[in-house]
Steps between C-alpha positions, in 0.01 A plus 500: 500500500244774375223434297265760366193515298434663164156570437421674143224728499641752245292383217280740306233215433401670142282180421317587824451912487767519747275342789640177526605455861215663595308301338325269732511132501228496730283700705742761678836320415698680206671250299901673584444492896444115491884342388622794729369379821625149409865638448475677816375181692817352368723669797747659249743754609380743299221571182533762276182602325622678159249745347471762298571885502234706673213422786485138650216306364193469722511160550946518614383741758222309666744215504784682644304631716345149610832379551541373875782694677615854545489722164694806421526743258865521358559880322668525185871410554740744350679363196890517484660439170491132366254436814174300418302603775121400474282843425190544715139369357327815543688712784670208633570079470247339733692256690350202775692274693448217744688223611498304184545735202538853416296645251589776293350664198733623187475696217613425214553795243568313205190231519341586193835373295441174526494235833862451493511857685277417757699198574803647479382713794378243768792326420745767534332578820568173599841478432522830683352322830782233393255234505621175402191410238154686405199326395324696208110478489251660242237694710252359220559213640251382746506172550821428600548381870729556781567142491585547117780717608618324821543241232759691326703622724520196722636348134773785471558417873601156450707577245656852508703445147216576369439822305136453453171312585261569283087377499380291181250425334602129275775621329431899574706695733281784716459751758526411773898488442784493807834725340857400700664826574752398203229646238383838658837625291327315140139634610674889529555472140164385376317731257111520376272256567721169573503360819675260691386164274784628231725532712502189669478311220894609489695148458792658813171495727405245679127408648218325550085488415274396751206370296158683646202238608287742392635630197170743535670664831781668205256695278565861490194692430510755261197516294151502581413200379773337746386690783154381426740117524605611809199617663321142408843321653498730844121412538573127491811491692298761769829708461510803709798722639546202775570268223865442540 
């Protein structure tokens, strides 16, 4: 069964000046590329990057572009009524593949309505690709491991009645979160900024938390203050794009 990867990087980051995943956590490694090459280490069947309308950031196209296998540029595919087809970033979707996981970038035109739109995209991509389950992941998010996301999966794998496998923090569900196929049709009808947690806190679904030994690997970083966090955590944990 498919599994693909979710990886939100759609964000505006207003309480950063709309640098925040190129921000860097250290020397030469922007804070968004980090959780990225972790969920691509992961040997997924596919990741879809979602981002917003207009030019890929700097720091997406060096890490395409780093990405180990052959890369090709995908032209704008013509839309036919109802279809969802992913619109180009720039003059076309930036795609890389190798044995593991495909890679593709999408837009989504709707990002600055609220998160639930940029979900609803990777996830209706996903359904799409008729993959059986998607793991979401914030790309502010930098901590989190490969082995954090093994961890869910190989949950949902050893018990497939599962809708969802969610990461936690003591009694607080977070990204990184595994969705069962049966709730890409719920996540199509989120609106503004809720995401998944909402949803799953639903009493017909049925899941699990995996507490996080390091609750610190969870933090999203959105303000300067918590990148400043995260820059003191990366230099004592030696974290660098190898870190997975």
């Amino acid at each position: 069964m498919k599994i693909a990867g979710v990886y939100l990087a759609a964000g505006e980051g207003k309480r950063m000046n709309g640098v925040k995943l190129a921000a860097e956590l250290l020397p030469g490694l922007p804070l968004g590329a980090v959780a990225l090459r972790a969920l691509l280490s992961v040997g997924l069947d596919a990741v879809y990057v979602v981002v917003r309308p207009g030019e890929a950031p700097e720091w997406l196209r060096q890490e395409v572009f780093a990405y180990p296998g052959d890369l090709n540029r995908k032209s704008e595919p013509e839309r036919e009524s109802g279809s969802e087809a992913s619109p180009p970033l720039s003059r076309g979707a930036v795609q890389g593949t190798d044995r593991r996981t495909e890679l593709t970038m999408l837009v989504c035109e709707d990002a600055e309505l609220g998160m639930a739109y940029s979900l609803r995209r990777g996830i209706g991509e996903a359904a799409a690709a008729g993959c059986g389950a998607a793991v979401v992941l914030l790309a502010d998010q930098p901590f989190v491991t490969a082995a954090m996301v093994r961890a869910l999966i190989g949950c949902w794998r050893s018990d497939p009645r599962l809708d969802y496998v969610a990461s936690g923090n003591g009694d607080v569900m977070t990204p990184p979160v595994l969705l069962a196929a049966k709730t890409f049709p719920h996540v199509a009808r989120l609106e503004g900024d809720i995401g998944a947690k909402r949803l799953l806190e639903r009493s017909d679904f049925a899941g699990r938390v995996l507490s996080a030994n390091e609750p610190e690997r969870l933090a999203d970083v959105d303000t300067p203050a918590l990148l400043e966090e995260a820059r003191q955590f990366a230099r004592q944990k030696r974290v660098t794009l190898c870190d997975i």
